[in-house]
The first five atom37 places (N, CA, C, CB, O) and aatype in JSON, in Angstrom:
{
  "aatype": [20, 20, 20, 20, 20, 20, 20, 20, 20, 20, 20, 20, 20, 20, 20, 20, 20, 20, 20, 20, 20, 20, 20, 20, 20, 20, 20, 20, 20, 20, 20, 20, 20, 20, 20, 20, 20, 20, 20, 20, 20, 20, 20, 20, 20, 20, 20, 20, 20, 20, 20, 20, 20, 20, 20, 20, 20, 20, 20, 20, 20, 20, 20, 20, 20, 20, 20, 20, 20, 20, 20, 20, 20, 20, 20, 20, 20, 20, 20, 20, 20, 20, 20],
  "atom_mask": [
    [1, 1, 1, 1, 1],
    [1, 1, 1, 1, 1],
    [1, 1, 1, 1, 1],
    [1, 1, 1, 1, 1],
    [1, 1, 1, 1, 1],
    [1, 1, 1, 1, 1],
    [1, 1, 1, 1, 1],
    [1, 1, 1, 1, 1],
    [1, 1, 1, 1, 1],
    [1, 1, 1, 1, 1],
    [1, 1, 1, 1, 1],
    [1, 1, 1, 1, 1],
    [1, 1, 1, 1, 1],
    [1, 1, 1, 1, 1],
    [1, 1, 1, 1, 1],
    [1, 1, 1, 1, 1],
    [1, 1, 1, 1, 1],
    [1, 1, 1, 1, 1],
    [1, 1, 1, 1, 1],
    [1, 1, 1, 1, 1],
    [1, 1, 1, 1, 1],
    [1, 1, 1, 1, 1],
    [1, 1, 1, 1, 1],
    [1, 1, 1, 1, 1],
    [1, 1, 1, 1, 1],
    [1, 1, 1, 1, 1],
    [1, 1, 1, 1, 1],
    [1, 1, 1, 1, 1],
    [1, 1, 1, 1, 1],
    [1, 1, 1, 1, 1],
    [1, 1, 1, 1, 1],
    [1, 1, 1, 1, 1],
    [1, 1, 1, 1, 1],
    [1, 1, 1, 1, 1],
    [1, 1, 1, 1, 1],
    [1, 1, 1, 1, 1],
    [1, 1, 1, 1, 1],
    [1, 1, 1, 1, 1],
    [1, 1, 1, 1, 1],
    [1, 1, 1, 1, 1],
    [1, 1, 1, 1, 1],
    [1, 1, 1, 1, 1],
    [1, 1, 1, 1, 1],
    [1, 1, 1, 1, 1],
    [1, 1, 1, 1, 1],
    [1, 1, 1, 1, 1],
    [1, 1, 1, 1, 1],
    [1, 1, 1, 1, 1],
    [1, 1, 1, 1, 1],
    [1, 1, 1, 1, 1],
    [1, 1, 1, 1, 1],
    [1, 1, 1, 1, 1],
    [1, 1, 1, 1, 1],
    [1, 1, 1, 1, 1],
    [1, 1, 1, 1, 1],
    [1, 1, 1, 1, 1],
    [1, 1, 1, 1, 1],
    [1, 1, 1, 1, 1],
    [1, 1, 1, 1, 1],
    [1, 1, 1, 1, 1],
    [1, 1, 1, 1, 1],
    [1, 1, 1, 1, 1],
    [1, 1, 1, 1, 1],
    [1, 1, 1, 1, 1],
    [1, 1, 1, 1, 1],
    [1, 1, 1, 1, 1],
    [1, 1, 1, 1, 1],
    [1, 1, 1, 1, 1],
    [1, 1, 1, 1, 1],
    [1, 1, 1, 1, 1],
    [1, 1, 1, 1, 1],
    [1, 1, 1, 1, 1],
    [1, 1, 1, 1, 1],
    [1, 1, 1, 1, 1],
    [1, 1, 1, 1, 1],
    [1, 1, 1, 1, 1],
    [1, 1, 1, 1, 1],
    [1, 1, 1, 1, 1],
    [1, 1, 1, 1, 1],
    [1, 1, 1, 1, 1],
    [1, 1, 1, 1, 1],
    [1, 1, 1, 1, 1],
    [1, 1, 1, 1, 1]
  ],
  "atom_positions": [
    [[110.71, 102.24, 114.86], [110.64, 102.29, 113.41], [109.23, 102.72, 112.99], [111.0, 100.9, 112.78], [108.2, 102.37, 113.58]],
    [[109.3, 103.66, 111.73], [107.67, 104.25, 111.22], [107.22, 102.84, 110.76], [107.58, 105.66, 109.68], [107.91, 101.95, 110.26]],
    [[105.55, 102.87, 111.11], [104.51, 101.84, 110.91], [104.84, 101.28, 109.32], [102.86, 102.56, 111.13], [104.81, 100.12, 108.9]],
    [[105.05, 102.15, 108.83], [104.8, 102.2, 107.28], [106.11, 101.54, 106.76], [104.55, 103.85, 106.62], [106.06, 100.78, 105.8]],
    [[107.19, 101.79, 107.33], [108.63, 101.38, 106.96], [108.44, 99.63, 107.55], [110.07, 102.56, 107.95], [108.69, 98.59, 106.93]],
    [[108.02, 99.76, 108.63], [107.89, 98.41, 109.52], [106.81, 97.11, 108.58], [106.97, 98.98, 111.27], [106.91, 95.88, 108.61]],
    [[106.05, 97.8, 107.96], [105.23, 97.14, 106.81], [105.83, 96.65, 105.94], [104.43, 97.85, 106.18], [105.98, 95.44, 105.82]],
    [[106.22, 97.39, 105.27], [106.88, 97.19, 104.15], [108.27, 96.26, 104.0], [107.1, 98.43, 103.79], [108.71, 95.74, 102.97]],
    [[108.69, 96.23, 105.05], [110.15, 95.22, 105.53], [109.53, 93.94, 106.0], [111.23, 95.9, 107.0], [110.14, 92.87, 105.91]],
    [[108.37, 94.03, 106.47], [107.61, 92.52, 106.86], [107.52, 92.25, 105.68], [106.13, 92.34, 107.69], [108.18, 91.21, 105.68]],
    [[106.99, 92.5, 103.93], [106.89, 91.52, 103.25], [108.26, 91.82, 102.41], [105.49, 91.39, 102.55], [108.45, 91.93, 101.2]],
    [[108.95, 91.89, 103.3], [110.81, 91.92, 101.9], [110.73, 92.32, 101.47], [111.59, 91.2, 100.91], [110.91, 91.81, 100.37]],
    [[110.28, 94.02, 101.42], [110.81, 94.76, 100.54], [112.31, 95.56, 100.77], [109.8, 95.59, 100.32], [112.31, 96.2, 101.83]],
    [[113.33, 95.64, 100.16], [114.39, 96.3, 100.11], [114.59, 97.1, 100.57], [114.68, 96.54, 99.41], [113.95, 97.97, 99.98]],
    [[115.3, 97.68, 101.62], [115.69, 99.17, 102.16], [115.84, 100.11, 100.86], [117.25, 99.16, 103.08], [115.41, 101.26, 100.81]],
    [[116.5, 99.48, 99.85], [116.43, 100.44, 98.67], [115.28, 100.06, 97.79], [117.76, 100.46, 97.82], [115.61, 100.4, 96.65]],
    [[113.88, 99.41, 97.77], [112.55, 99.39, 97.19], [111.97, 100.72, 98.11], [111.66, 97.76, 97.4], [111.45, 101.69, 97.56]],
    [[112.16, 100.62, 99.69], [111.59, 101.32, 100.66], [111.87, 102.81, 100.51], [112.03, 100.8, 101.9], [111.02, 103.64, 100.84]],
    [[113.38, 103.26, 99.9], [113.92, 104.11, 99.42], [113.2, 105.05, 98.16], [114.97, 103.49, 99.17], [112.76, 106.2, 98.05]],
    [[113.35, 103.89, 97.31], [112.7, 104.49, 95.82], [110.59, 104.66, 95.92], [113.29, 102.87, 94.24], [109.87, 105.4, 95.25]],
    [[110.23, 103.78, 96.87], [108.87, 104.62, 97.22], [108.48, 105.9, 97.68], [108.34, 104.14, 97.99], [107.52, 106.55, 97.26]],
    [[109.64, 106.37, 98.96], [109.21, 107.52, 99.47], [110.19, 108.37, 98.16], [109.57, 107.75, 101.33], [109.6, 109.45, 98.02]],
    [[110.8, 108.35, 97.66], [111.71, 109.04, 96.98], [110.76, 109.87, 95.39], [113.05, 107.76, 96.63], [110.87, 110.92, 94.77]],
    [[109.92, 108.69, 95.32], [108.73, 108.76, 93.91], [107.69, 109.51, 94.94], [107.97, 106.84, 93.04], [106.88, 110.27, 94.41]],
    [[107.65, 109.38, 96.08], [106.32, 109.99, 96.74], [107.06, 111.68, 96.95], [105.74, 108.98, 98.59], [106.37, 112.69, 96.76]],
    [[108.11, 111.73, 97.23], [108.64, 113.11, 97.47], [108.67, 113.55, 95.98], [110.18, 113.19, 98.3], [109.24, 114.64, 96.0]],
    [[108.46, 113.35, 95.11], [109.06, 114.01, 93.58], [107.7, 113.69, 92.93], [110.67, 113.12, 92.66], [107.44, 114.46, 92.0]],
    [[106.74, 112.75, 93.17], [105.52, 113.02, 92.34], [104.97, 111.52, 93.02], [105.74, 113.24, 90.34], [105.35, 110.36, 92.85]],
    [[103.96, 112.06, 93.82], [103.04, 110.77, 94.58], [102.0, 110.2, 93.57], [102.06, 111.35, 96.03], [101.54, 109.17, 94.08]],
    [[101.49, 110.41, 92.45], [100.86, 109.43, 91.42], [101.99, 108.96, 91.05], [99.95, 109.94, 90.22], [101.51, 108.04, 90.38]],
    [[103.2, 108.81, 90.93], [104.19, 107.7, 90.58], [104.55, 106.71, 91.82], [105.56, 108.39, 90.06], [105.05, 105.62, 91.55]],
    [[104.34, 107.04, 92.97], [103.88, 106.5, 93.86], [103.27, 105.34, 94.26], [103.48, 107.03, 94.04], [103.72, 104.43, 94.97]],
    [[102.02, 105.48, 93.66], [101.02, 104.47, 93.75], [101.62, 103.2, 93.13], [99.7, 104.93, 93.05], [101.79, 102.13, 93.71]],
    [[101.99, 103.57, 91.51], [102.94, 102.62, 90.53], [103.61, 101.97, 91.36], [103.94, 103.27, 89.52], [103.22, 100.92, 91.86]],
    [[104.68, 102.52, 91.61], [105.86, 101.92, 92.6], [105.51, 101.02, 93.63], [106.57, 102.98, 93.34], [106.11, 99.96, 93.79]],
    [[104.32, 101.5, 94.55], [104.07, 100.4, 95.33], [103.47, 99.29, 94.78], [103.4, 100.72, 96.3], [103.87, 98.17, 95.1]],
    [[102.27, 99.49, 93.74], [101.8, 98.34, 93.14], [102.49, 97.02, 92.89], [101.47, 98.72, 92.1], [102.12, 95.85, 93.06]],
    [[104.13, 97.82, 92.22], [104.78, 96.97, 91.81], [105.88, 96.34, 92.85], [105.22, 97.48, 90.7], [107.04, 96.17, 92.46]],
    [[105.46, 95.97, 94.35], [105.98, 95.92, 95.3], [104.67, 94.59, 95.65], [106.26, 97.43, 96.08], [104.8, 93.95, 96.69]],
    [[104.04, 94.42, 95.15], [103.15, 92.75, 95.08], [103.3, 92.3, 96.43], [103.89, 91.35, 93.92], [103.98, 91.34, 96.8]],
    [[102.24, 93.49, 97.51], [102.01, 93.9, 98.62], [100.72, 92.9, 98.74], [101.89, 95.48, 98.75], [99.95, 93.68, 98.19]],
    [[99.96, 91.85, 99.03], [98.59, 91.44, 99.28], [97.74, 92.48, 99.58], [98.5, 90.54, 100.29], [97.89, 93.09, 100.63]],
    [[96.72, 92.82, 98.68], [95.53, 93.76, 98.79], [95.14, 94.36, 100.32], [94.28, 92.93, 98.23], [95.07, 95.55, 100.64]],
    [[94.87, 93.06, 101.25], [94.4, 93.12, 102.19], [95.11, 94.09, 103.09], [94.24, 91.99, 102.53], [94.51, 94.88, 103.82]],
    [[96.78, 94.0, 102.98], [98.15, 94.47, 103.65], [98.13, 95.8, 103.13], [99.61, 93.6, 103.24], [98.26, 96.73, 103.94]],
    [[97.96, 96.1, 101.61], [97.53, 97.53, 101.23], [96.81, 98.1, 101.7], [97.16, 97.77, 100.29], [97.19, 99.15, 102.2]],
    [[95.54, 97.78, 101.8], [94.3, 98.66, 102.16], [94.88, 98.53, 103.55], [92.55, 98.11, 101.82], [94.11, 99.36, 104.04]],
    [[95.47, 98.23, 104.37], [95.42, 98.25, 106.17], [96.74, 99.17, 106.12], [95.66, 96.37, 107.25], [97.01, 99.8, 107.14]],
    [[97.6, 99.3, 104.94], [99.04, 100.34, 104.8], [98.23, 102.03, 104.45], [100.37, 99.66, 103.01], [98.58, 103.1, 104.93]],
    [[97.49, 101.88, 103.81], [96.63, 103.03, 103.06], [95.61, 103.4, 104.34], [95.67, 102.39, 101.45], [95.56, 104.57, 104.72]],
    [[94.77, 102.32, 105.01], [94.14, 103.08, 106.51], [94.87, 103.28, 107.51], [93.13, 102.4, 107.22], [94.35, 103.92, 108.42]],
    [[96.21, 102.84, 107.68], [97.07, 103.78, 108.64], [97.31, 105.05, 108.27], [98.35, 103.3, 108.89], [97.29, 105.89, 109.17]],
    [[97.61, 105.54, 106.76], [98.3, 106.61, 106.43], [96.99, 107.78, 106.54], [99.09, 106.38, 104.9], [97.14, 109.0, 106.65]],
    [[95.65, 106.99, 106.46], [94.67, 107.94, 106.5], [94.41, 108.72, 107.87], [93.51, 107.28, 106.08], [94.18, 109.9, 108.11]],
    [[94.56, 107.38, 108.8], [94.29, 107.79, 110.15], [95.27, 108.76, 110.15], [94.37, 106.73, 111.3], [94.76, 109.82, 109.8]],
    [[96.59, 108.88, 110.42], [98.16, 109.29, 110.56], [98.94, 109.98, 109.53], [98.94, 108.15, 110.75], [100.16, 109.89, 109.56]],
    [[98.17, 110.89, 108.32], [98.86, 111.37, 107.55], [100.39, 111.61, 108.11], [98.17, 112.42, 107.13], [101.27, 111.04, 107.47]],
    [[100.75, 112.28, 109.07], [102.3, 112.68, 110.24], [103.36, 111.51, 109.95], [101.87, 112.57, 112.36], [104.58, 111.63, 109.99]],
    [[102.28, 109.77, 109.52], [103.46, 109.01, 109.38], [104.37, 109.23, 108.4], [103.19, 107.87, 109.28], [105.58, 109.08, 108.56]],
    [[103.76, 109.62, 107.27], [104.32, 109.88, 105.77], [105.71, 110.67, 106.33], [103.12, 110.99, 104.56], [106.84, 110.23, 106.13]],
    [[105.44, 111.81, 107.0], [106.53, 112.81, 107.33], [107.78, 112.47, 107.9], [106.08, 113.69, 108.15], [108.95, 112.81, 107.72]],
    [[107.06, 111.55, 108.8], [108.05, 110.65, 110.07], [108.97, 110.1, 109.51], [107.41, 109.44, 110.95], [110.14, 110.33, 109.8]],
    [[108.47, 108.98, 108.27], [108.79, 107.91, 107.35], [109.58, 108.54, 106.35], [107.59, 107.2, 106.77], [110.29, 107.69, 105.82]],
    [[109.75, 109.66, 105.88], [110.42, 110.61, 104.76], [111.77, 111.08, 105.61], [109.3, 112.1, 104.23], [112.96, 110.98, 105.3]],
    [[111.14, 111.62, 106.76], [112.32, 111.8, 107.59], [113.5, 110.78, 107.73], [111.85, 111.98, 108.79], [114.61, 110.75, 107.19]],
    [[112.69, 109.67, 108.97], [113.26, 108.42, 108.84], [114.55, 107.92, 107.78], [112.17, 107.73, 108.57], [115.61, 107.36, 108.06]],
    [[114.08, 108.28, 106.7], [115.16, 108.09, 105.55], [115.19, 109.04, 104.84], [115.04, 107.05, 104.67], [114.8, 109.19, 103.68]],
    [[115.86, 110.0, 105.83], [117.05, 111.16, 105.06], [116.21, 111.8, 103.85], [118.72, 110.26, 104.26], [116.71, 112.29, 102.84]],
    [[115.15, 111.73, 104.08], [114.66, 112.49, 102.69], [114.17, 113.96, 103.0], [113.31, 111.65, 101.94], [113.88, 114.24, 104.16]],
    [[114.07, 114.93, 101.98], [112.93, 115.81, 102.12], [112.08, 116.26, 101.96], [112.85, 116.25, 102.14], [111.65, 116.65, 100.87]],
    [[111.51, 116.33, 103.18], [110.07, 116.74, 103.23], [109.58, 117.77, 102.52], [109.72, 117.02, 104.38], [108.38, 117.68, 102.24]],
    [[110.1, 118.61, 102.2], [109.59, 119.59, 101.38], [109.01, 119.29, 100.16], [110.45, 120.38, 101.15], [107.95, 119.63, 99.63]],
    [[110.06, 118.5, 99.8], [109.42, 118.19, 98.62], [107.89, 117.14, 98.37], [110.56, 117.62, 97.96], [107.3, 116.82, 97.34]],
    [[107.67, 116.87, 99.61], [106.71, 116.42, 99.25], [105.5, 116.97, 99.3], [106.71, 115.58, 99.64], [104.53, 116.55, 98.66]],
    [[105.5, 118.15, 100.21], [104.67, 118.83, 100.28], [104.4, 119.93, 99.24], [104.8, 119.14, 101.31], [103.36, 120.57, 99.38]],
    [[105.22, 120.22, 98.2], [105.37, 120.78, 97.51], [104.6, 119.88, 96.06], [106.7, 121.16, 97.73], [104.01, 120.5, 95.18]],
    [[104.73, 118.65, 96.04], [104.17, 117.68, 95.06], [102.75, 117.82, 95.32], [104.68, 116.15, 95.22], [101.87, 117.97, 94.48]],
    [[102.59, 117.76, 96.83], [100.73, 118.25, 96.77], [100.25, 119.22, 96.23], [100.05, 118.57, 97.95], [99.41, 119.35, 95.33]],
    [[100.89, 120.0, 96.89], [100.22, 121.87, 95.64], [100.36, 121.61, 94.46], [101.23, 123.64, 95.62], [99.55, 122.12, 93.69]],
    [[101.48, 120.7, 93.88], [101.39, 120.79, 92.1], [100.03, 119.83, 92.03], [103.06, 119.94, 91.0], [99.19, 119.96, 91.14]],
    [[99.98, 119.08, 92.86], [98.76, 118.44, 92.49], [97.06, 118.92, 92.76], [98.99, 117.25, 93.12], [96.06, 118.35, 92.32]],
    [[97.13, 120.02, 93.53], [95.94, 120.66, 93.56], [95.54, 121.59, 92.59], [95.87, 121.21, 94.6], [94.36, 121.9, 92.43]],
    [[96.93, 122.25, 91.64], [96.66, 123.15, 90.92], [95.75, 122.76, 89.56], [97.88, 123.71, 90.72], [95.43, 123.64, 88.76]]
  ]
}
């Protein structure tokens, strides 16, 4: 199981909370952030979820995969966000 999925199920979050994160991260990752906030993650558990993804950007991909999502689109949310 991705690190990130495996996190997020340690503090009970929902296969469908886990769903609607990568789902807001594939369609617009500043809605993203929201979504997890409101997933009342302990700071400490964030910042150590946020320095895996730094080390391992690839997990994001893995983790999108993982659940049937696509990737494209998320990569596509970055360029709107560089423009």
């Amino acid at each position: 199981m991705n690190p990130i999925i495996a996190l997020l199920k340690e503090h009970n979050i929902s296969d469908e909370k886990i769903n609607e994160v990568f789902q807001a991260l594939t369609e617009n990752p500043l809605m993203a952030m929201a979504v997890v906030q409101q997933l009342n993650i302990p700071a400490e558990k964030l910042q150590q979820l946020m320095a895996l993804v730094m080390q391992n950007p690839g997990l994001i991909k893995e983790a999108v995969q993982e659940l049937g999502l696509d990737y494209d689109k998320v990569e596509q949310a970055k360029a709107q966000l560089k423009q």
